[in-house]
PyMOL Python script that loads the backbone (N, CA, C, O; Angstrom):
from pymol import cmd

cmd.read_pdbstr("""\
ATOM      1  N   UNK A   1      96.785  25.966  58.151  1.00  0.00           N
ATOM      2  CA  UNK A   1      97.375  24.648  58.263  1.00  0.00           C
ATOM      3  C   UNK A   1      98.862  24.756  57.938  1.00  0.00           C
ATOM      4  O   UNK A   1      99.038  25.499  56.972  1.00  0.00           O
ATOM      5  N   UNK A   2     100.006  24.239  58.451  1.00  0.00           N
ATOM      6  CA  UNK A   2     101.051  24.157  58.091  1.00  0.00           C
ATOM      7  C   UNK A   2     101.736  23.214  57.387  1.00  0.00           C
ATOM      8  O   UNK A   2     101.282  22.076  57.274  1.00  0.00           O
ATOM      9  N   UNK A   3     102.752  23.535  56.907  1.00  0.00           N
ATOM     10  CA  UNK A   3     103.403  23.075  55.575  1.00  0.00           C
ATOM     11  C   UNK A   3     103.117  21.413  56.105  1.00  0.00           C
ATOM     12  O   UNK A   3     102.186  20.911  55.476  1.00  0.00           O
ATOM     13  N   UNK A   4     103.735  20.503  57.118  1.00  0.00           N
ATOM     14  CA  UNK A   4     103.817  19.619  57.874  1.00  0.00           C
ATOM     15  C   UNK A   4     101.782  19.019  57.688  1.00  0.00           C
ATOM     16  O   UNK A   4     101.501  17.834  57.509  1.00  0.00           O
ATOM     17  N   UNK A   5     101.162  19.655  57.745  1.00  0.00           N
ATOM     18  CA  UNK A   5     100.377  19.065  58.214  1.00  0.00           C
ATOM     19  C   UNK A   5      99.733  18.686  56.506  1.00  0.00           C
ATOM     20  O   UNK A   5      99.198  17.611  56.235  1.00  0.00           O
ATOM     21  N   UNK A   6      99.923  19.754  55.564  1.00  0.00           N
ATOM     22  CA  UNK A   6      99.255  19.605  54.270  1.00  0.00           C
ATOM     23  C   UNK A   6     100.495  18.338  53.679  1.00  0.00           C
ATOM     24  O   UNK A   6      99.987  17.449  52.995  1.00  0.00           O
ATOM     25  N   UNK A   7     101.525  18.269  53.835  1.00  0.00           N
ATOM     26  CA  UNK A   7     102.467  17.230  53.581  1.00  0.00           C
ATOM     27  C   UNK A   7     101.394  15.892  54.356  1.00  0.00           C
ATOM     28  O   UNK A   7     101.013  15.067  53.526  1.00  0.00           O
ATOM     29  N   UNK A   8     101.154  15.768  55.083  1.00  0.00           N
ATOM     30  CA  UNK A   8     100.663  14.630  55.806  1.00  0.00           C
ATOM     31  C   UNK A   8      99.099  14.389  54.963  1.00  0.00           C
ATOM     32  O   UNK A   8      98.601  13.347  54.537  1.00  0.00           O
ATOM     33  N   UNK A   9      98.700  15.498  54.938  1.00  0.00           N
ATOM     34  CA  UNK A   9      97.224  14.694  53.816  1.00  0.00           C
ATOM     35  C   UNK A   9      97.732  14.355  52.623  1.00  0.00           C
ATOM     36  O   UNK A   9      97.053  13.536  52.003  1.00  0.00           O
ATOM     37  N   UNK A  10      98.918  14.806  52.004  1.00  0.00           N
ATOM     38  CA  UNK A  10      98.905  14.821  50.801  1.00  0.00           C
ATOM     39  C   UNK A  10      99.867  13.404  50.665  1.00  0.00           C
ATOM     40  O   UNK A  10     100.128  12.929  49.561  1.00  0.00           O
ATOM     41  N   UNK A  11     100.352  12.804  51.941  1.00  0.00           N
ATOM     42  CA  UNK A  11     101.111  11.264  51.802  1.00  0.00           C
ATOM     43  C   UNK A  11     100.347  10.423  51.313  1.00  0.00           C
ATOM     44  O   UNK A  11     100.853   9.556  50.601  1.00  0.00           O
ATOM     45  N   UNK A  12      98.814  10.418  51.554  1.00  0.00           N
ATOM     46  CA  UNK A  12      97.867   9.276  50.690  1.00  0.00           C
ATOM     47  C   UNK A  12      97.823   9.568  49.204  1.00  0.00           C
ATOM     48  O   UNK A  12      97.635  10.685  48.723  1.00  0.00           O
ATOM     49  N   UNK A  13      98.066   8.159  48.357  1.00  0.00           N
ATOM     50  CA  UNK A  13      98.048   7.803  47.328  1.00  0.00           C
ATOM     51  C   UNK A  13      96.953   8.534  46.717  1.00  0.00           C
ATOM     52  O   UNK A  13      97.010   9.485  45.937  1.00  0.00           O
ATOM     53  N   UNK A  14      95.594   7.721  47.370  1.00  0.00           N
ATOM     54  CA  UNK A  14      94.224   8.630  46.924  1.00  0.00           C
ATOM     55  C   UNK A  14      94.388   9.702  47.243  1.00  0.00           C
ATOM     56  O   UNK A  14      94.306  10.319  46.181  1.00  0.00           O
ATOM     57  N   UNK A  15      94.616  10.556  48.188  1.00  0.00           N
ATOM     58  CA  UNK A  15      94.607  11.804  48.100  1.00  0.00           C
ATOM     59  C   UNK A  15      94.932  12.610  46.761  1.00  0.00           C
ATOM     60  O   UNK A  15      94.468  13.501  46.050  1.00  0.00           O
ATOM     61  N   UNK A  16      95.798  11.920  46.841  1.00  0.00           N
ATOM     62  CA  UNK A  16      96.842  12.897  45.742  1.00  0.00           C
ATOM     63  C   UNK A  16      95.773  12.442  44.287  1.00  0.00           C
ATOM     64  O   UNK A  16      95.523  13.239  43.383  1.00  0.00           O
ATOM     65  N   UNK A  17      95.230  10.937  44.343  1.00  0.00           N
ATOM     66  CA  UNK A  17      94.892  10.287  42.773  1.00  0.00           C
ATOM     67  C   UNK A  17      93.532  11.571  42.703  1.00  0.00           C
ATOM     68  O   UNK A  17      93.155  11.980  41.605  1.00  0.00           O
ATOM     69  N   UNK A  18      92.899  12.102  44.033  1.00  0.00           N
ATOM     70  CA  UNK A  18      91.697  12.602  43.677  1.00  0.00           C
ATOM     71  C   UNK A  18      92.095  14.298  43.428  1.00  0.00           C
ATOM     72  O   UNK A  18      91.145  15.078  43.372  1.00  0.00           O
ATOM     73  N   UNK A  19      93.247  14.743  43.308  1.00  0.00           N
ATOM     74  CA  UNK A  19      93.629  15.742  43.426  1.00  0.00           C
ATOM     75  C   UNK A  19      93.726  16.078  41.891  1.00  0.00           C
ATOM     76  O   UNK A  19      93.377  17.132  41.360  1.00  0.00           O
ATOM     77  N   UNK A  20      94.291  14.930  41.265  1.00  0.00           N
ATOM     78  CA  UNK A  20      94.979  14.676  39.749  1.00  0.00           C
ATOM     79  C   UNK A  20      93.561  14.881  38.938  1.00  0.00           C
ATOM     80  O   UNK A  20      93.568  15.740  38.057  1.00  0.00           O
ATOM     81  N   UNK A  21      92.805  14.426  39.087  1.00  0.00           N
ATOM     82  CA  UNK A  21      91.267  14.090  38.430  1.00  0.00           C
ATOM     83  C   UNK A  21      90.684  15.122  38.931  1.00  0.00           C
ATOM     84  O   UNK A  21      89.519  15.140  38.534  1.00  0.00           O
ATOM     85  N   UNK A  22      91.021  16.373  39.903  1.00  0.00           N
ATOM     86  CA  UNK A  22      90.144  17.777  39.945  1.00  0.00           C
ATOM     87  C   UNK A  22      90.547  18.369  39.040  1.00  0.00           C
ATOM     88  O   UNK A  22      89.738  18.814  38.225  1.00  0.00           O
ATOM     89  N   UNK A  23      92.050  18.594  38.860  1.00  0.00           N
ATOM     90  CA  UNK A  23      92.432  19.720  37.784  1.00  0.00           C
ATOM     91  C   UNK A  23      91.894  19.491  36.540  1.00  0.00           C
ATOM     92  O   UNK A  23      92.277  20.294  35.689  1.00  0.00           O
ATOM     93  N   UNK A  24      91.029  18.539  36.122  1.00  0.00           N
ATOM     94  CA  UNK A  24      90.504  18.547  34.856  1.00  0.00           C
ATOM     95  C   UNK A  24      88.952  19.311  35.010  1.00  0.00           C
ATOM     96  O   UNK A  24      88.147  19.359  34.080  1.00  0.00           O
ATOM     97  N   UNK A  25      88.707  19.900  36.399  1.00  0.00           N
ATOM     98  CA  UNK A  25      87.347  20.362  36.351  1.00  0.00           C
ATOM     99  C   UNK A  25      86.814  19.625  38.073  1.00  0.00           C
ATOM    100  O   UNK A  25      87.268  18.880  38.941  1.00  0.00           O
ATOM    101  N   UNK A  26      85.629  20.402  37.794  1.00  0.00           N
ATOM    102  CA  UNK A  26      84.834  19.820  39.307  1.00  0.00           C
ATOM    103  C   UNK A  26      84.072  18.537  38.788  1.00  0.00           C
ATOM    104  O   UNK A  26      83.845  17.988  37.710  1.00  0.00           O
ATOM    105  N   UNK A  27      83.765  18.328  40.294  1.00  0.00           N
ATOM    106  CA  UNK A  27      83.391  16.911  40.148  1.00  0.00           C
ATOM    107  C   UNK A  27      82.750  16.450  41.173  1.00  0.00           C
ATOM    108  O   UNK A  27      83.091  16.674  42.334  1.00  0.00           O
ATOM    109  N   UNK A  28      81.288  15.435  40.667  1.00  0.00           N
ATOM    110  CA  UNK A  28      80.541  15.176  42.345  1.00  0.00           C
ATOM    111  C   UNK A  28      81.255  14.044  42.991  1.00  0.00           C
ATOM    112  O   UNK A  28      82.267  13.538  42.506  1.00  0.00           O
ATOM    113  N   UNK A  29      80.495  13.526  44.501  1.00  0.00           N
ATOM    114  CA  UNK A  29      81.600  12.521  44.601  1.00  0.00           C
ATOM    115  C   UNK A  29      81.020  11.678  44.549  1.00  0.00           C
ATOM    116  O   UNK A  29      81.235  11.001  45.554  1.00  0.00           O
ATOM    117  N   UNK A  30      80.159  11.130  43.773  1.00  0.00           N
ATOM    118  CA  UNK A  30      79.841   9.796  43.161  1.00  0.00           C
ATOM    119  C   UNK A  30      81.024   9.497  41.821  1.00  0.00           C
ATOM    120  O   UNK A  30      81.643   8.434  41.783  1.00  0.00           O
ATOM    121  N   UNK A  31      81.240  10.707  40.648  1.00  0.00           N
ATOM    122  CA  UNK A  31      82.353  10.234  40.130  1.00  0.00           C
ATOM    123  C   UNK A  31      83.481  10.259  40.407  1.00  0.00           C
ATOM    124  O   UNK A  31      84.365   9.825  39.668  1.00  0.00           O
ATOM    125  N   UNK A  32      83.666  10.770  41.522  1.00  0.00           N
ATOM    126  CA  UNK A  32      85.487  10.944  42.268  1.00  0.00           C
ATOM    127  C   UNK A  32      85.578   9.198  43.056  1.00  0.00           C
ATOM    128  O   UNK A  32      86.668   8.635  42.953  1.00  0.00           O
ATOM    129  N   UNK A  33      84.542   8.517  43.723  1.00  0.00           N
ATOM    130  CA  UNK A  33      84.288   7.212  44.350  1.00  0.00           C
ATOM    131  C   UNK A  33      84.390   6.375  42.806  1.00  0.00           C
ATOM    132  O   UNK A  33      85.412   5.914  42.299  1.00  0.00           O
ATOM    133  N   UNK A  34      83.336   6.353  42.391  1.00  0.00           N
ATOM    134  CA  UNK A  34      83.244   5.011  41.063  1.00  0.00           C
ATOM    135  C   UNK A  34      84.338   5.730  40.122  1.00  0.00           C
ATOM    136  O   UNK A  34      83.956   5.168  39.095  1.00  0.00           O
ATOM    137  N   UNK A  35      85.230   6.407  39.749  1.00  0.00           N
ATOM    138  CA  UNK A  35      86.665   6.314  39.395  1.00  0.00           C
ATOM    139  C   UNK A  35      87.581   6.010  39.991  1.00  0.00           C
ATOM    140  O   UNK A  35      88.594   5.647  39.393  1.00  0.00           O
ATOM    141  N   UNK A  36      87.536   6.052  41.278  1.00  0.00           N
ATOM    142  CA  UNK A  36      88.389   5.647  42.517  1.00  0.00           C
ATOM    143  C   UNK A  36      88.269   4.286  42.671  1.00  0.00           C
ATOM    144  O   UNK A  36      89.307   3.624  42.692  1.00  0.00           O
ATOM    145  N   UNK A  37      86.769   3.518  42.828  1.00  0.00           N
ATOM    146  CA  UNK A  37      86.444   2.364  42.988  1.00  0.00           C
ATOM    147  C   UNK A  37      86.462   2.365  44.500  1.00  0.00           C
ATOM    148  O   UNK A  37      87.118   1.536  45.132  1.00  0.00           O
ATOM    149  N   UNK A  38      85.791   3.229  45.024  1.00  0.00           N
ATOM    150  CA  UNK A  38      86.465   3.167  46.773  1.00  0.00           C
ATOM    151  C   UNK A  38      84.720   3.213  47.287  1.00  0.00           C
ATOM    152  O   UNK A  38      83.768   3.295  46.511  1.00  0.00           O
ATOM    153  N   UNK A  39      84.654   3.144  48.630  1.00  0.00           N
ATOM    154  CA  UNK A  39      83.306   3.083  49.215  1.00  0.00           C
ATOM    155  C   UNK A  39      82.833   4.737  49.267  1.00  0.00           C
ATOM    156  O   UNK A  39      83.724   5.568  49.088  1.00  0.00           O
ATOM    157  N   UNK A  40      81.574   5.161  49.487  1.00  0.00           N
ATOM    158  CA  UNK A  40      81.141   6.420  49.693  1.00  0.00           C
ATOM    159  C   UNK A  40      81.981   6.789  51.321  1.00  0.00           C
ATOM    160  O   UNK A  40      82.386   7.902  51.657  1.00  0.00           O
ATOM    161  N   UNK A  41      82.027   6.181  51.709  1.00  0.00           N
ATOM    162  CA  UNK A  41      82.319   6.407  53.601  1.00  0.00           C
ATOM    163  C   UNK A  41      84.116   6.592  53.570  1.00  0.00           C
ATOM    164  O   UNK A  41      84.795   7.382  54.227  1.00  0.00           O
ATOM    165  N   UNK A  42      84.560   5.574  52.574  1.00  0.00           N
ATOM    166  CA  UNK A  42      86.051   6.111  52.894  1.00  0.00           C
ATOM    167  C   UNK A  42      85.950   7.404  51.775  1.00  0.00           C
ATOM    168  O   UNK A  42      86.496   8.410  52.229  1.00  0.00           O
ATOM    169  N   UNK A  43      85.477   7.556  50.663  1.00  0.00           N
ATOM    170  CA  UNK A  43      85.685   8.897  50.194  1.00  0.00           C
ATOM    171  C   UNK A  43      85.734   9.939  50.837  1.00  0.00           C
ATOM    172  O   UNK A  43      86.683  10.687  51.074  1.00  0.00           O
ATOM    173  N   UNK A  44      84.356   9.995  51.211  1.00  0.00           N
ATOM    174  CA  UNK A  44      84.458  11.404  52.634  1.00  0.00           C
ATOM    175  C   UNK A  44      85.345  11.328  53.740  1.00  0.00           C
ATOM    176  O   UNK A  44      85.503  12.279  54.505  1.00  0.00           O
ATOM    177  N   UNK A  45      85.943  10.219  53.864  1.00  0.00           N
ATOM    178  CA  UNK A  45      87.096  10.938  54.712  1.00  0.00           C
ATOM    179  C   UNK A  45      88.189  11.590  53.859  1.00  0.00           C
ATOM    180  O   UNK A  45      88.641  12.689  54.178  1.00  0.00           O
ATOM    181  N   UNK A  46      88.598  10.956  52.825  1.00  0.00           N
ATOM    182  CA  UNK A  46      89.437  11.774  52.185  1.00  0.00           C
ATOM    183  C   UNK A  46      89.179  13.051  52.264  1.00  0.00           C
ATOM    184  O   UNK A  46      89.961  13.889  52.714  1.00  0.00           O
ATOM    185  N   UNK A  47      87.793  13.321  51.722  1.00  0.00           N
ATOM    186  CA  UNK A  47      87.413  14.625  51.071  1.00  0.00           C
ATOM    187  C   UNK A  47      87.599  15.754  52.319  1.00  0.00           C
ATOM    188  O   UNK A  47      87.996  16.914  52.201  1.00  0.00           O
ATOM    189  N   UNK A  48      87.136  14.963  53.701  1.00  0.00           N
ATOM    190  CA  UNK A  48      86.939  16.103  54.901  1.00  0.00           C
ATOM    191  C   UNK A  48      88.523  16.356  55.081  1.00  0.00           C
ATOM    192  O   UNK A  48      88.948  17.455  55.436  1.00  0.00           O
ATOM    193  N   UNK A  49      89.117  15.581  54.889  1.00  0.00           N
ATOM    194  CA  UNK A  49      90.786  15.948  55.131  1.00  0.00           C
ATOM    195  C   UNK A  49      91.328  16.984  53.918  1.00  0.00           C
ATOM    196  O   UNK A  49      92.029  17.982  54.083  1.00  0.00           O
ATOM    197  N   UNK A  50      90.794  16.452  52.643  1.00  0.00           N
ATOM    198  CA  UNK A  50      91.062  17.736  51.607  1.00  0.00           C
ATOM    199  C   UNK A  50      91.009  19.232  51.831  1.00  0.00           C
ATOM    200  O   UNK A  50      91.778  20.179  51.669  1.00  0.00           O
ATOM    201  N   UNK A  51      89.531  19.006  52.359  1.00  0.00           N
ATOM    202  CA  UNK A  51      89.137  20.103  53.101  1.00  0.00           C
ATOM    203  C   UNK A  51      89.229  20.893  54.024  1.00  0.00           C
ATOM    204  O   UNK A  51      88.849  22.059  54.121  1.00  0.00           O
ATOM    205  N   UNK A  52      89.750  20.232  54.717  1.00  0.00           N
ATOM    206  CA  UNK A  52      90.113  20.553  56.109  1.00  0.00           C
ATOM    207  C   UNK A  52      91.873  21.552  55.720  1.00  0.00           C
ATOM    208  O   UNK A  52      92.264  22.562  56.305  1.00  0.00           O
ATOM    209  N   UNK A  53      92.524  20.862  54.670  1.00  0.00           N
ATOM    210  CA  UNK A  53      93.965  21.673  54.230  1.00  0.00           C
ATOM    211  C   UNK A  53      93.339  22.382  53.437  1.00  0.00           C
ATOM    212  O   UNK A  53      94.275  22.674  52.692  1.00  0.00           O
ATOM    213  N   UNK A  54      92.455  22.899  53.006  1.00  0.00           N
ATOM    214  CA  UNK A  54      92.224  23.851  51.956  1.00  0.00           C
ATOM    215  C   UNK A  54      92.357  23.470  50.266  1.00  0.00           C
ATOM    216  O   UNK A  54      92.247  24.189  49.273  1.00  0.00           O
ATOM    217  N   UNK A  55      92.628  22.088  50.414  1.00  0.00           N
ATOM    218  CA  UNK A  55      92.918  21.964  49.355  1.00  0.00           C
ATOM    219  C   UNK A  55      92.194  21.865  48.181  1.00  0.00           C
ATOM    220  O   UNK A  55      92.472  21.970  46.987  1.00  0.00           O
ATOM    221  N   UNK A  56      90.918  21.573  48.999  1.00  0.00           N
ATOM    222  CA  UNK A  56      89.487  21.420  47.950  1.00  0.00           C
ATOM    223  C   UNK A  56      88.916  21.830  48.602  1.00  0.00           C
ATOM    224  O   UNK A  56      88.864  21.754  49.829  1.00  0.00           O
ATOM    225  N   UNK A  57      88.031  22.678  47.429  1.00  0.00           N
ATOM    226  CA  UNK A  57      86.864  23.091  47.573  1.00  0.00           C
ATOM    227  C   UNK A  57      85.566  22.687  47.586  1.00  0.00           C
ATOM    228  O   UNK A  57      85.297  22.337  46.437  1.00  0.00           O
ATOM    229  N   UNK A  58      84.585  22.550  48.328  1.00  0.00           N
ATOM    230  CA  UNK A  58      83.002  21.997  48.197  1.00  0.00           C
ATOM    231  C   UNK A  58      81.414  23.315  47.600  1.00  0.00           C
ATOM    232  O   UNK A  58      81.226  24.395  48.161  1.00  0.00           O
ATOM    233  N   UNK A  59      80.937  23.026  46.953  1.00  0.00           N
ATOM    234  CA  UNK A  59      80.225  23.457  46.058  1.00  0.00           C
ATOM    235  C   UNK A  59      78.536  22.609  46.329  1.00  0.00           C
ATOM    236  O   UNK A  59      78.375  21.466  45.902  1.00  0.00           O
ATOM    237  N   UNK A  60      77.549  23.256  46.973  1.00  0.00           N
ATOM    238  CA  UNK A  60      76.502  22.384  46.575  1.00  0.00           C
ATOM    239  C   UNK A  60      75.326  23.350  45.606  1.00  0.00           C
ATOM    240  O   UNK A  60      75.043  24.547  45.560  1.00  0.00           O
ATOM    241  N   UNK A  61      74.682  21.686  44.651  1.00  0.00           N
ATOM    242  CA  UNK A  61      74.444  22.666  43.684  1.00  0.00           C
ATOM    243  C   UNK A  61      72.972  21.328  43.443  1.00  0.00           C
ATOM    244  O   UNK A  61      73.050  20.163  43.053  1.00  0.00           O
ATOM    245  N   UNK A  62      71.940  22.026  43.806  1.00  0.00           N
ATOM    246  CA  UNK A  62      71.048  21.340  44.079  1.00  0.00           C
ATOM    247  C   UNK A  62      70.836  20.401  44.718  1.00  0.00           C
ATOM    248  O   UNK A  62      70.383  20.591  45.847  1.00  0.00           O
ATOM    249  N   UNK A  63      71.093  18.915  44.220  1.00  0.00           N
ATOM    250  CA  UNK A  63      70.757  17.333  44.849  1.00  0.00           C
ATOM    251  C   UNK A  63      72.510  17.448  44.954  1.00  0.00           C
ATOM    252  O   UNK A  63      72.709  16.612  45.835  1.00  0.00           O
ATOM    253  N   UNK A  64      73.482  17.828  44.687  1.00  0.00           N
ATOM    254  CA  UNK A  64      74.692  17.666  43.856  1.00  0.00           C
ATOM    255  C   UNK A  64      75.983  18.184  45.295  1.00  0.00           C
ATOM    256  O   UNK A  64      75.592  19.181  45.902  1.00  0.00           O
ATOM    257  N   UNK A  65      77.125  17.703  45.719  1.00  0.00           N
ATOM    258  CA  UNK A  65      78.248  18.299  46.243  1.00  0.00           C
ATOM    259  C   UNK A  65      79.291  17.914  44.951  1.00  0.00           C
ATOM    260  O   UNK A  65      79.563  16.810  44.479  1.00  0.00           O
ATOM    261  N   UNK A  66      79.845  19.515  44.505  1.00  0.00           N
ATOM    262  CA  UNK A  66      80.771  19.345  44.026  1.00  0.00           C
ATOM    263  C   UNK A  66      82.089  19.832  44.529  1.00  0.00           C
ATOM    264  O   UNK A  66      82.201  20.719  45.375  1.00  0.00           O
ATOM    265  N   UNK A  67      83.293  19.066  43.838  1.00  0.00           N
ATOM    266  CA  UNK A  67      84.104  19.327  44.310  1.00  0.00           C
ATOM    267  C   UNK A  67      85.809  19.802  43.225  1.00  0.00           C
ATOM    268  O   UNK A  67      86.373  19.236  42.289  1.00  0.00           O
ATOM    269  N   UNK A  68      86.028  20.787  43.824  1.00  0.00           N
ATOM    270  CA  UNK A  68      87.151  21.586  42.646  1.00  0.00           C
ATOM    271  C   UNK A  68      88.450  22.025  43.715  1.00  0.00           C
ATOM    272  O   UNK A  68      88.427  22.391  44.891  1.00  0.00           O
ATOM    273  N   UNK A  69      89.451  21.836  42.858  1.00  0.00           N
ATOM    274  CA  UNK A  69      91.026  21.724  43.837  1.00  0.00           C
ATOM    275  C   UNK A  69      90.923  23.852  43.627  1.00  0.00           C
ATOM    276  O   UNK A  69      90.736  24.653  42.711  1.00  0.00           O
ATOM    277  N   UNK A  70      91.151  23.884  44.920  1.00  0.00           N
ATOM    278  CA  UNK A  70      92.541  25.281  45.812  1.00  0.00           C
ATOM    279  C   UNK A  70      93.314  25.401  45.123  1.00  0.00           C
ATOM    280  O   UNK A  70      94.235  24.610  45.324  1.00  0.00           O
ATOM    281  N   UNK A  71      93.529  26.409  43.869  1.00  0.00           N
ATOM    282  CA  UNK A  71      94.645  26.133  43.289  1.00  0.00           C
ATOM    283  C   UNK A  71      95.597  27.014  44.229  1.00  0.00           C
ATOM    284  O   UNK A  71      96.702  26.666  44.645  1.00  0.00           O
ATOM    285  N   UNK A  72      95.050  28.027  44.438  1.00  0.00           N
ATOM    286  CA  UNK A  72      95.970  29.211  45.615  1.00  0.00           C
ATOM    287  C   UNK A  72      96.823  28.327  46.809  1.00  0.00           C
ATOM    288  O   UNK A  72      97.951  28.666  47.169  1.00  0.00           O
ATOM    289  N   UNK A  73      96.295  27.454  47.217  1.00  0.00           N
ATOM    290  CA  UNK A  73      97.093  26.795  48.751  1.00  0.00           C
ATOM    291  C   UNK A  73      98.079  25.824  47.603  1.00  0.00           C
ATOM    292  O   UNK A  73      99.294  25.992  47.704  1.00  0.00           O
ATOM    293  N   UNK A  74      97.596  24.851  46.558  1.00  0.00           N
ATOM    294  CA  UNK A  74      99.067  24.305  45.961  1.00  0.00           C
ATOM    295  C   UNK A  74      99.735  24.996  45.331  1.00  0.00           C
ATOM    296  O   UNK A  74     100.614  24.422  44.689  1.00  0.00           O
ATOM    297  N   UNK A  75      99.642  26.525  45.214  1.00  0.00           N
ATOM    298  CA  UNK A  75     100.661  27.376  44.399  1.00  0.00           C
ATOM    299  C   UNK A  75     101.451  27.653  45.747  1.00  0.00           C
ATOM    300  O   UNK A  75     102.650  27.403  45.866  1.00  0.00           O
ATOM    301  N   UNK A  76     101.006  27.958  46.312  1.00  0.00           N
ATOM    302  CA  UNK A  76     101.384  28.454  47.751  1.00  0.00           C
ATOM    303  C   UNK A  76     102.973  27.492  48.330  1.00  0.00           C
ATOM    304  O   UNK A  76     104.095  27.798  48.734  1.00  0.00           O
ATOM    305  N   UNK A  77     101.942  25.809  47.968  1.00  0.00           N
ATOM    306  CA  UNK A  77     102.447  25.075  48.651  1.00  0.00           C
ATOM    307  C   UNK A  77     104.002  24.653  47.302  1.00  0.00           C
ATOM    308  O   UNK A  77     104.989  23.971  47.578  1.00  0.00           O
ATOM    309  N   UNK A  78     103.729  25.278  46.030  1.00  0.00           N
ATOM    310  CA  UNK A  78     104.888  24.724  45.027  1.00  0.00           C
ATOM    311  C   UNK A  78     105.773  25.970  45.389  1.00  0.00           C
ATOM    312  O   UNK A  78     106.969  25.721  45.238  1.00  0.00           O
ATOM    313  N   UNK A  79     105.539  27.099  45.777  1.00  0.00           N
ATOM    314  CA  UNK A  79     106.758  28.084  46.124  1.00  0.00           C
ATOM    315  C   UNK A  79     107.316  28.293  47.191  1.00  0.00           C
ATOM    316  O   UNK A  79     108.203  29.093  47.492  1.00  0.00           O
ATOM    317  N   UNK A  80     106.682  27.425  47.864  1.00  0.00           N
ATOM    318  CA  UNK A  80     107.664  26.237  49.256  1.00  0.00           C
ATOM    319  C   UNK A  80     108.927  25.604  49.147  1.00  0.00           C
ATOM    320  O   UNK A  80     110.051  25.707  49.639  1.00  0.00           O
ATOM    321  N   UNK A  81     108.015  24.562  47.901  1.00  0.00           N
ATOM    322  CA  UNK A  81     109.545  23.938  47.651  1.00  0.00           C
ATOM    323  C   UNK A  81     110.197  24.383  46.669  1.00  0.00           C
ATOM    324  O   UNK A  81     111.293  23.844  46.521  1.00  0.00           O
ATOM    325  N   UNK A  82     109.896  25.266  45.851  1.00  0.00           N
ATOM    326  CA  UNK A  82     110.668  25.633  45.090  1.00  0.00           C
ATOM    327  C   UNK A  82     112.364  26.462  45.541  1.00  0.00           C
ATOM    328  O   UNK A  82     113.332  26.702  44.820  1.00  0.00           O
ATOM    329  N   UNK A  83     112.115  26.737  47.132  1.00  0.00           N
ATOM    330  CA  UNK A  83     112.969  27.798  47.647  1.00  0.00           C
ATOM    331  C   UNK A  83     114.190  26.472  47.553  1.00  0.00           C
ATOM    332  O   UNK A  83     115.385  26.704  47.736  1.00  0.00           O
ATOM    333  N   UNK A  84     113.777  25.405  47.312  1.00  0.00           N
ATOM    334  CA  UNK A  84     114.703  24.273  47.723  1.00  0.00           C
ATOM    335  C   UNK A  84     115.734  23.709  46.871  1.00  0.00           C
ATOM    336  O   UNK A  84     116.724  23.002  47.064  1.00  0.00           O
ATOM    337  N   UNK A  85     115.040  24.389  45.606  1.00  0.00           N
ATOM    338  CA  UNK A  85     115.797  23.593  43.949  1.00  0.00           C
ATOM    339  C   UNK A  85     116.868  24.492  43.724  1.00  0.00           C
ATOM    340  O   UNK A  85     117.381  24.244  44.815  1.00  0.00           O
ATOM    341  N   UNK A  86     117.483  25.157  43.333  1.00  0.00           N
ATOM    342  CA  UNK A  86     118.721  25.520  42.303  1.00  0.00           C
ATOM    343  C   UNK A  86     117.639  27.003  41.574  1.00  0.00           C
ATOM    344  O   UNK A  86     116.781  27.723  42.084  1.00  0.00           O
ATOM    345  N   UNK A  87     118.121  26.940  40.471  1.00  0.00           N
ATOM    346  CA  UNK A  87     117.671  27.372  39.677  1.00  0.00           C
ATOM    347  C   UNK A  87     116.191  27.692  39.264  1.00  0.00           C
ATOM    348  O   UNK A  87     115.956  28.247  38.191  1.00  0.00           O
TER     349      UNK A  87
END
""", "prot")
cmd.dss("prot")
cmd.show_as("cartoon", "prot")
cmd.util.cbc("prot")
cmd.orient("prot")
């Protein structure tokens, strides 16, 4: 996926809010939705777009999909812009 296109999933608010709440650990998406407060149907679109940039990972683990952030594609994606800063 290119820089352009992971910039474009990552313009949604939720995107980013469900991104913030992985780095504390995985997570199914019943609690990524009822912390979100969002419907099951718009979650999974988020999530297939997460997915789709690499940005999250999916995990099934019995009755259970969990879900844990790529840290490799946002390191990837912070020494992008880093070429951009100064110092």
């Amino acid at each position: 996926m290119s820089v352009t296109d992971l910039f474009r999933v990552l313009s949604e608010r939720q995107r980013r809010d469900i991104l913030v709440m992985l780095k504390d650990g995985r997570m199914n998406a019943g609690e990524i939705a009822e912390r979100l407060k969002i419907s099951p149907a718009a979650l999974s679109y988020h999530l297939r777009l997460l997915k789709s940039a690499d940005l999250v990972m999916e995990y099934r683990e019995k009755n259970y999909v969990y879900y844990e952030l790529n840290t490799s594609v946002l390191e990837e994606m912070i020494l992008w812009v880093k070429q951009f800063g100064g110092k």
